[in-house]
C-alpha positions in Angstrom: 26.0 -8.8 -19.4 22.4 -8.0 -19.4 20.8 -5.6 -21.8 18.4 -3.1 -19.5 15.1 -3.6 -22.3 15.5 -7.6 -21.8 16.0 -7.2 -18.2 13.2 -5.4 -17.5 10.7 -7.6 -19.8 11.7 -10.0 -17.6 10.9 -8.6 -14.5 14.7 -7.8 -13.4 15.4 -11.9 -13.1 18.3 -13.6 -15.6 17.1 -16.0 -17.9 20.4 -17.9 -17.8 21.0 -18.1 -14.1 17.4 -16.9 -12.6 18.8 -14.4 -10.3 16.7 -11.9 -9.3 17.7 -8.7 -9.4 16.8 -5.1 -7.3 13.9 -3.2 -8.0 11.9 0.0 -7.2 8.9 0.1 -5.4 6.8 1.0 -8.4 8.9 -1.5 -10.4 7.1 -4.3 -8.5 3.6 -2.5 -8.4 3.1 -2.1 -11.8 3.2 -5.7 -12.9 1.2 -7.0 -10.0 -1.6 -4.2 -10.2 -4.5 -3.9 -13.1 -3.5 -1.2 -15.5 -5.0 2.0 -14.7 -6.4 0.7 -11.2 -3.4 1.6 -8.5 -4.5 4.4 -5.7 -1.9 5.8 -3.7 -2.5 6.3 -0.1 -1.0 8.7 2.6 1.1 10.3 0.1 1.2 13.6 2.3 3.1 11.5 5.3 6.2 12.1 5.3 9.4 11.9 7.9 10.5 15.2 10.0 14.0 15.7 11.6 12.7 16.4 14.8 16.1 15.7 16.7 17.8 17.7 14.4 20.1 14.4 13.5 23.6 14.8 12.0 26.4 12.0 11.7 28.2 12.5 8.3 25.5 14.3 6.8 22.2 15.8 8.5 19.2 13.7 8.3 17.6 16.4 6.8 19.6 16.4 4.2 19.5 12.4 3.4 15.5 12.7 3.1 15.7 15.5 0.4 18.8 14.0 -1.3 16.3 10.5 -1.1 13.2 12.4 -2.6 14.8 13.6 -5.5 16.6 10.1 -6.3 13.5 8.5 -6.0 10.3 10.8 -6.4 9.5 9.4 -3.6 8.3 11.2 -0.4 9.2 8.0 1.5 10.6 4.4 1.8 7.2 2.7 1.1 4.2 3.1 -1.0 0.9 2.4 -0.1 -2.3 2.2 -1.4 -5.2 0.4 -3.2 -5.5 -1.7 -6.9 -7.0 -4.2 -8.3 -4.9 -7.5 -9.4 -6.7 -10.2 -12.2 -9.7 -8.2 -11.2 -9.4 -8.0 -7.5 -9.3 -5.3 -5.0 -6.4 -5.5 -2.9 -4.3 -3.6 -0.3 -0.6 -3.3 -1.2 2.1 -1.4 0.8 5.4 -1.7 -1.2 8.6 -0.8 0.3 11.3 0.7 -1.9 15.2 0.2 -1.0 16.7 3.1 -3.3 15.2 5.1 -1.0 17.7 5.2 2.2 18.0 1.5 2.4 14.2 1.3 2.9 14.3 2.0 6.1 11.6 2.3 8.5 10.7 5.4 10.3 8.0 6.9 11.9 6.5 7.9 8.5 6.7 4.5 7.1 5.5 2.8 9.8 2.4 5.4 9.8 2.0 4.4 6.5 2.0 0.9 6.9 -0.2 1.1 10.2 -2.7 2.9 7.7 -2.9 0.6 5.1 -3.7 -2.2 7.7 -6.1 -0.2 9.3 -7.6 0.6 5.9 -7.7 -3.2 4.6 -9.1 -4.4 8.1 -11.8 -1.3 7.9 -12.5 -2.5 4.3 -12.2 -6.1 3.8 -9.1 -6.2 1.6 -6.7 -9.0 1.2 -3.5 -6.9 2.8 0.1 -7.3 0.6 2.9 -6.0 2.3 6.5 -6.4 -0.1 9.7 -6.3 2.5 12.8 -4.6 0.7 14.3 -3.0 3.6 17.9 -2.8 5.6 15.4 -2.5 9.0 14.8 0.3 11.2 15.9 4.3 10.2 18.8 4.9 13.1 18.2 8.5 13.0 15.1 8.6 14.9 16.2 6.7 17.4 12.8 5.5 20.0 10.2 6.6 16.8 11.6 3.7 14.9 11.2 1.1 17.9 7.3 2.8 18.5 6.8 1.5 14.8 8.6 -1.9 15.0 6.2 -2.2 18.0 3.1 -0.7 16.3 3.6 -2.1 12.8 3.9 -5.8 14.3 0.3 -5.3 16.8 -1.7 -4.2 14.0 -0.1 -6.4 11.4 -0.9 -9.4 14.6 -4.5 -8.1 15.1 -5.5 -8.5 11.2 -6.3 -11.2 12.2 -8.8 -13.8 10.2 -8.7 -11.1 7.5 -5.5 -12.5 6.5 -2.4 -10.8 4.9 0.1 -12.0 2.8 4.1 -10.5 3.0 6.4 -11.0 0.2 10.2 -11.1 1.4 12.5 -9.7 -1.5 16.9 -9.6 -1.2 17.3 -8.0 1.8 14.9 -7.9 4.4 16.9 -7.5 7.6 16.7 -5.7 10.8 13.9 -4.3 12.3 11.4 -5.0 9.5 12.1 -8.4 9.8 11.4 -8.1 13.8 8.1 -6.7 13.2 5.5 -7.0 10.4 8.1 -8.9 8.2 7.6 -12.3 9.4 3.4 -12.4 10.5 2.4 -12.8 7.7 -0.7 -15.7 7.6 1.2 -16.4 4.5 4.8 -15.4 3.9 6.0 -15.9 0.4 10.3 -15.0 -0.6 11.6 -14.7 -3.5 14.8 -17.1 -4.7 17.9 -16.4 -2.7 16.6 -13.3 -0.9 18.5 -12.6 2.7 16.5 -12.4 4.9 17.4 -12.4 8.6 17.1 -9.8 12.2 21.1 -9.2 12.4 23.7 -9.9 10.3 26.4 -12.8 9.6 29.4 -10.7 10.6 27.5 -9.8 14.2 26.1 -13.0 15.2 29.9 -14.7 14.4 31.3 -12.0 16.3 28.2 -11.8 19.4 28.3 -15.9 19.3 32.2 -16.0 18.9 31.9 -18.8 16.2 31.6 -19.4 12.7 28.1 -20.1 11.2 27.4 -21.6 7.5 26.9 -19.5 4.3 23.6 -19.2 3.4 21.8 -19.8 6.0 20.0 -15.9 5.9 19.2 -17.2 2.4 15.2 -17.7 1.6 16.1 -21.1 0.8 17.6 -22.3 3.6 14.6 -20.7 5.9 12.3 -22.2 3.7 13.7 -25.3 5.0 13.3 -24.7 8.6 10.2 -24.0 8.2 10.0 -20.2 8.3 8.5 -19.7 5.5 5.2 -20.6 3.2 6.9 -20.5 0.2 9.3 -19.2 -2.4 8.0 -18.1 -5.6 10.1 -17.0 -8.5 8.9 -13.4 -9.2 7.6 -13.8 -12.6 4.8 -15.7 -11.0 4.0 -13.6 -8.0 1.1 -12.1 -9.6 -0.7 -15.4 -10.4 -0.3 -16.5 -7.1 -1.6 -13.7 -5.5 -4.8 -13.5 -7.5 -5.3 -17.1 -6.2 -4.6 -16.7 -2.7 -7.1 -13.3 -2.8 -9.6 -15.4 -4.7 -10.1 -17.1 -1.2 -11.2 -14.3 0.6 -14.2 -13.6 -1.7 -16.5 -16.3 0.0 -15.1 -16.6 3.5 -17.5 -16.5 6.4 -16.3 -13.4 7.7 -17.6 -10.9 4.9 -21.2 -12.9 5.4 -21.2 -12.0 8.7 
């Protein structure tokens, strides 16, 4: 049993057993972001049923349903703050809202933010909470896995930094998820392209528990590092601190 007041002093993560536990998008900006310094961007993008989509519900009706859970207008937030004093580019996705999945509004967003960071110098923060690409939009999702991953690619010497939280699967994970210059996970998050159950049943044998685990990629060499999320904040400001005298902005 944990009470919600400790929890949430805590950042969501149990003292006794240091699991970390879900979060909203603006959960995880306001401890990493100045007071009084976050700037939203692109707030006006939003997703459009243009197929007019319907399985068990419409799509339409999943995006509104979505908006009013979250007061959100989509799966990620974007936009500019300053963290122990500086300026950097976050893009924050946000699983309450339909699994965090990517569509053609998120990956806008996201394309926009790098765009914005490359255009203006900014160390670039993308946070991955997300079950991978929105299946209702069908070949506007795969544009974005596409799209998302060449700009993410092209930032180049700029350098960006992605933050893997429990899960980050699918398509999100095929694209900007994992080029990062530095990719940081938190403890235990799953992270992997398809899950267990598919490759056992694609591969037609068993494979070991855990192995999706941050951990266990950590391992292999897949990622930079895992840092409990109590501390993501510190680290951050120290890997941004680099970018204040690199060769690039004296050029």
């Amino acid at each position: 049993m944990l009470h919600i007041k400790f929890s949430k002093q805590n950042k969501s993560v149990c003292e006794e057993r240091g699991n970390h536990l879900s979060m909203d998008s603006m959960e995880r900006i306001e401890p990493s972001i100045d007071p009084n310094t976050w700037i939203p961007l692109d707030e006006d993008t939003i997703s459009k049923d243009v197929l007019s989509f319907c399985d068990e519900e419409s799509y339409e009706n999943r995006l509104i349903r979505s908006q009013e859970k979250t007061g959100l207008p989509e799966a990620v937030q974007t936009g500019i703050g300053y963290s122990n004093g500086t300026l950097i580019a976050p893009g924050v996705m946000d699983f309450q809202f339909m699994g965090g999945s990517m569509g053609s509004a998120v990956g806008e967003k996201i394309t926009c933010l790098i765009e914005y960071a490359t255009q203006k110098l900014l160390p670039l923060v993308l946070v991955c909470a997300s079950g991978g690409a929105r299946m209702q939009e069908v070949k506007k999702k795969l544009l974005y896995i596409s799209a998302t991953g060449g700009v993410t690619a092209s930032f180049g010497m700029l350098g960006d930094i992605i933050i893997l939280t429990y899960p980050t699967t699918g398509g999100v994970t095929a694209s900007f998820g994992m080029l990062g210059d530095i990719i940081i996970a938190e403890s235990k998050a799953y992270i992997a392209f398809a899950g267990k159950r598919v490759i056992e049943e694609t591969l037609g044998q068993k494979v070991s528990d855990g192995f999706q685990l941050a951990e266990a990629l950590f391992e292999n060499g897949l990622l930079d590092l895992i840092v409990p999320r109590i501390l993501i904040k510190g680290v951050l400001s120290e890997i941004s601190d680099l970018y204040s005298s690199v060769p690039y902005k004296k050029n």
